[in-house]
N, C-alpha and C positions, 0 to 999 in steps of 0.2 A: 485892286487885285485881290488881295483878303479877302471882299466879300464876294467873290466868284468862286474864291476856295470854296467857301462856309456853305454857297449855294448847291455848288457840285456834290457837298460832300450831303446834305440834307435830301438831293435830290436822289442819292445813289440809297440812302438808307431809306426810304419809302419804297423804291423800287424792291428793295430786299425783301419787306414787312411783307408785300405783295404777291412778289412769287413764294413766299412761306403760306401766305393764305391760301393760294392756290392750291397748295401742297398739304391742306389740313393742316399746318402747323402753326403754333404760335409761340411766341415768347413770353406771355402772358401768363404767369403759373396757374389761374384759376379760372381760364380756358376749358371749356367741358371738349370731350373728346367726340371727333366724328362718329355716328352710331352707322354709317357706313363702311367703316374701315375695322381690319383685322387688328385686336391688340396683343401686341408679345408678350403681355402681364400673364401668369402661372396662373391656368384653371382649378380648382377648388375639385379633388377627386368625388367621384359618384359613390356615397360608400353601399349602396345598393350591388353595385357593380366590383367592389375592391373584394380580391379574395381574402379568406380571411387566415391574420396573422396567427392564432392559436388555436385549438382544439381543448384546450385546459378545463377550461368549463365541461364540457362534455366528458373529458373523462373523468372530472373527479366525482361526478353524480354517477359515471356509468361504472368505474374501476370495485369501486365497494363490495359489489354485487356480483363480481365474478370470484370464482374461488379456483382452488387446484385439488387433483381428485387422486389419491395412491389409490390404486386398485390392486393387491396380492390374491394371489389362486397360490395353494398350495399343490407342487410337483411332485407328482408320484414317480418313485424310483423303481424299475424291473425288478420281480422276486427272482433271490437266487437261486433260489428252488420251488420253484413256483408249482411242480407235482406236489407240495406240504399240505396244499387245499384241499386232494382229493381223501375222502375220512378212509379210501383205502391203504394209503400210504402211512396214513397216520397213525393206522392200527399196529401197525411192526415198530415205527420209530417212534411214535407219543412224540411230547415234548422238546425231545432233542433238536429234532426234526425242524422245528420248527426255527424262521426267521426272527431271529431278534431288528423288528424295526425302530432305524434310526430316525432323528428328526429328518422330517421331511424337507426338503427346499423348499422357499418363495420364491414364487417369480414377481413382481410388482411391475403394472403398469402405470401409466401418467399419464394424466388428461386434465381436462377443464369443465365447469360446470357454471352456471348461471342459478343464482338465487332468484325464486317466482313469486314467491309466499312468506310473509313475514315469519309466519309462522314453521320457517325449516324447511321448505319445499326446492328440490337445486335439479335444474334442465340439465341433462346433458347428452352423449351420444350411448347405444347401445354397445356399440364395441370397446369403449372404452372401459367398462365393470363387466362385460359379457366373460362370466364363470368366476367372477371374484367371491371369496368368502370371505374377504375383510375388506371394508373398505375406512378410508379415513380421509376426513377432507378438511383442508386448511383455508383459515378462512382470512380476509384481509387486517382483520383486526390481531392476528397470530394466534390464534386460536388453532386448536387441532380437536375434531367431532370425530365420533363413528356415526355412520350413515348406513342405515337400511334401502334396501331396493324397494321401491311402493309399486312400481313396477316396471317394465325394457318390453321392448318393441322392433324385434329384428327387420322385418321392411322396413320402416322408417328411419331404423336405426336412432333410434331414440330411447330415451330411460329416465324415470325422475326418482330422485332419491330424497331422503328423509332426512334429518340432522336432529335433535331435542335442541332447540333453540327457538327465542322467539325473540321480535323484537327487530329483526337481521334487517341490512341494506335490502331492496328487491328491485331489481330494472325490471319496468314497465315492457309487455309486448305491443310495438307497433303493427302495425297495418302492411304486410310485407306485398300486397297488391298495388299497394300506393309508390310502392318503391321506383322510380325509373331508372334506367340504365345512363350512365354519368353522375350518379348519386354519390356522395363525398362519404365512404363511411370507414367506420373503426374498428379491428381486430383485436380484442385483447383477449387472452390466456397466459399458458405458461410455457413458452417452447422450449423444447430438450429441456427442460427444467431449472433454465437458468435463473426463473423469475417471473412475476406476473409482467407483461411484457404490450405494450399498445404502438399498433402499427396502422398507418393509412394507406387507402386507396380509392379507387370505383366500384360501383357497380358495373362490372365489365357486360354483362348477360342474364338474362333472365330464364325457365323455364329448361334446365342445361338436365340433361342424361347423361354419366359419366360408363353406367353399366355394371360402377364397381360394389354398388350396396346388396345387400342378405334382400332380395325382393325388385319388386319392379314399383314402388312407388318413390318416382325419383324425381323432382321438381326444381332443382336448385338455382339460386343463387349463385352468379360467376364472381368472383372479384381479382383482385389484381392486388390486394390489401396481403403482406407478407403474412404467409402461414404454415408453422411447422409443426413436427412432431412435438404434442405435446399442447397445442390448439386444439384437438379435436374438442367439444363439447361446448367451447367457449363462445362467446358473443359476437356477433357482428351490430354494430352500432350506430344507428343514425347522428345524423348530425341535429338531432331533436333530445337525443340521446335514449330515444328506444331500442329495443329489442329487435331488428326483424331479421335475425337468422342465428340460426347453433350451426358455429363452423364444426365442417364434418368432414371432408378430404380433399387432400391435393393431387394435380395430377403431376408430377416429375420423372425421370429419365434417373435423377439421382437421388430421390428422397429428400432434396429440399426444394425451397420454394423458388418457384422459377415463374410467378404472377398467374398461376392456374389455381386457384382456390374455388373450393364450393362450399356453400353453408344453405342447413336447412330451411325455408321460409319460414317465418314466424307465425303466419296463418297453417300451416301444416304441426307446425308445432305445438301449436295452441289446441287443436282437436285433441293430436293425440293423447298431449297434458290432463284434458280434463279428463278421457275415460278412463286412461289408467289410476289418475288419483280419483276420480268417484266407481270406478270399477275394479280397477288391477289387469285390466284387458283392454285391448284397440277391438273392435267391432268394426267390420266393413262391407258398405254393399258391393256386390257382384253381378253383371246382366248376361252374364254368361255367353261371350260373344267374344272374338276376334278380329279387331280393326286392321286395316291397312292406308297411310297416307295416300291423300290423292295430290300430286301424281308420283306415280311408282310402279313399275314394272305389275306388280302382282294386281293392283287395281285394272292395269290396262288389259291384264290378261280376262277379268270380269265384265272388260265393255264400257269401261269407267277410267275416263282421260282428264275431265275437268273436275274438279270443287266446286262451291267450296263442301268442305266436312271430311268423312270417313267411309270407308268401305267396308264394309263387313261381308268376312273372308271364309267365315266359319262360325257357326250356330249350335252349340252346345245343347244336348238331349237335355229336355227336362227342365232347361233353365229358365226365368223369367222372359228373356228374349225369346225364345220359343212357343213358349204358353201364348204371348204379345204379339205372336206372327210373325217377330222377324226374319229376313230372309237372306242368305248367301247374295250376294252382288246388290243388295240398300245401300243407300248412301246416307248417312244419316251427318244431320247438317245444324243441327239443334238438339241440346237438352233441359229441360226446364225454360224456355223461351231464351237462351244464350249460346250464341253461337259456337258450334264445335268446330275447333280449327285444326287440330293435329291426333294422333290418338293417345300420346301422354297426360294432353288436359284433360282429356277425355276420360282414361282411365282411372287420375288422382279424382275428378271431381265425381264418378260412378261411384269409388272407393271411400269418399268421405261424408255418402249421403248413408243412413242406419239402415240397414238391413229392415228388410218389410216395407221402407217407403216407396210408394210410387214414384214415378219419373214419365216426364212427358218428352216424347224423342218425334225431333220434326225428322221424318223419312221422305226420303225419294227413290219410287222407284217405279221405270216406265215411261218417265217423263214426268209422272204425277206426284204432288208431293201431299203428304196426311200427317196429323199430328196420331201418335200413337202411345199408348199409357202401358208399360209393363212394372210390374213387383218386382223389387230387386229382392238378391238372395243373398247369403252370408258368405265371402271371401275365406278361404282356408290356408293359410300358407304352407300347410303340410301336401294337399294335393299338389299331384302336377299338373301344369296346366302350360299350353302352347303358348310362346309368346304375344305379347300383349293380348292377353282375354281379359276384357273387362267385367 
């Protein structure tokens, strides 16, 4: 009887061992695991793919090199007798007559600025010192400079200023063409003035018209990176920790940031940087011409429904384009062997070639397309001139 237990009982634990093999499994600890079967054991993350936990790095190479910018213009107050001027008035009263002026007011503006050049050079917007006669800019190290204008730049709305310093932190200009939209980047400045201040976000858009700058050369940079009063001038910052935009304005309903920010591109900035510091002036070419997107009403009304390129809408006496043959209802679809897509690019890239250089423009008109070569002319921002004339 005992050894029909012992049998049973021997017989039942094979049977077990058995259906466990079937089942991939074993009681065996050094057992290698089926390379058919899923295992619950915790995947080792991709850090390729893992977002990343700080930003520190980047700013403490990029924070240095930004600074904060008091801009004062001094407020002229109404004479109270403001007849005192004329020397006939003055003949009966002399002296009396005259206004004792008191100290003036200041009004002090606030902005941000980017160091470019070891040697003192600091980026920032033209609105921001536009009419200041003192400026004073503080720098990371707590430091307080006076700053000379080297020169400002109302289309662009740009400005580089001077410091006597050498030696200074400088952020590098990136590549702002390289940039794409969902790009991880960094705001710093000093808003309302609470402090030098670093904020993230995207590259929300590229290549944005707001309407609101002193000019029509308007290219920007969208982001979504918090930006307030008190930003203007300051940097937008890769995550390489370059340069590739001087934030410049928000759009709000209420004056603060509500993810509508725009910053200059860094390649737009870069031109303008070098003329005015080797010159003290921007130089721009001009083809003297009036584009209209294709498709748009006004194209359509010329006979011109598809793209790709520009329509030109209007032909300026005298101008390069004229001399060159172009014509009212061209479609031009190239310049320099690069496609023209809209007439912003069009007119930033017409506007950043020097004045006097030629330009090769693929045209079509008729059906027939020609490469056509006209002289550009020098851009004036004091003329008036029709919307979008390149």
């Amino acid at each position: 009887m005992r050894a029909a237990i012992i049998l049973s009982l021997l017989i039942a634990i094979s049977l077990l061992g058995a259906c466990n093999r079937l089942r991939g499994e074993s009681f065996a600890p050094e057992s290698k695991a089926n390379p058919n079967t899923t295992s619950s054991a915790p995947v080792a993350p991709n850090p390729a793919v893992m977002p990343v936990a700080s930003y520190a790095d980047v700013v403490s190479k990029a924070q240095p090199a930004v600074v904060t910018i008091h801009a004062q213009t001094r407020v002229r107050q109404p004479q109270q007798y403001p007849f005192m001027d004329d020397p006939f008035f003055r003949r009966f009263f002399g002296e009396r007559g005259q206004q004792q002026t008191p100290n003036q007011p200041r009004r002090e503006g606030l902005g941000s600025g980017v160091i470019v050049r070891e040697d003192g050079y600091i980026l920032t917007n033209h609105h921001v010192i536009d009419g200041a006669d003192q400026i004073e800019v503080d720098l990371n190290d707590n430091r307080s400079l006076q700053a000379q204008v080297v020169g400002s730049d109302a289309p662009s709305d740009l400005a580089v200023l001077k410091v006597n310093a050498s030696g200074l932190p400088v952020l590098a200009l990136g590549d702002s063409d390289r940039t794409r939209v969902g790009d991880v980047v960094l705001a710093i400045g000093n808003p309302l003035g609470v402090g030098q201040t670093v904020t993230m976000g995207i590259i929300s858009a590229k290549g944005r018209q707001t309407g609101l700058s002193n000019g029509s050369f308007e290219d920007f940079l969208q982001t979504d990176a918090p930006i307030n009063r008190g930003n203007s001038g300051g940097a937008l910052v890769s995550t390489n920790s370059e340069l590739i935009g001087i934030n410049s304005q928000i759009l709000s309903p209420s004056g603060g940031s509500i993810g509508l920010g725009f910053a200059i591109p860094s390649n737009m900035a870069r031109n303008v940087m070098d003329q005015l510091i080797n010159t003290g002036k921007v130089r721009r070419g001009q083809l003297g011409i009036v584009v209209l997107p294709i498709p748009s009403e006004e194209a359509s009304s010329l006979g011109v429904k598809e793209g790709p390129g520009v329509v030109v809408y209007q032909v300026q006496a005298g101008s390069g384009a004229e001399r060159a043959g172009i014509r009212r209802g061209d479609v031009i679809s190239g310049l320099n062997g690069q496609a023209v897509t809209d007439p912003n690019s069009f007119r930033n890239a017409i506007a950043s070639t020097p004045p006097g250089s030629e330009v090769t423009l693929t045209v079509k008109r008729d059906g027939r397309e020609s490469q056509v070569r006209a002289t550009l002319g020098e851009f004036t921002p004091q003329a008036e001139r029709p919307r979008d004339q390149e």
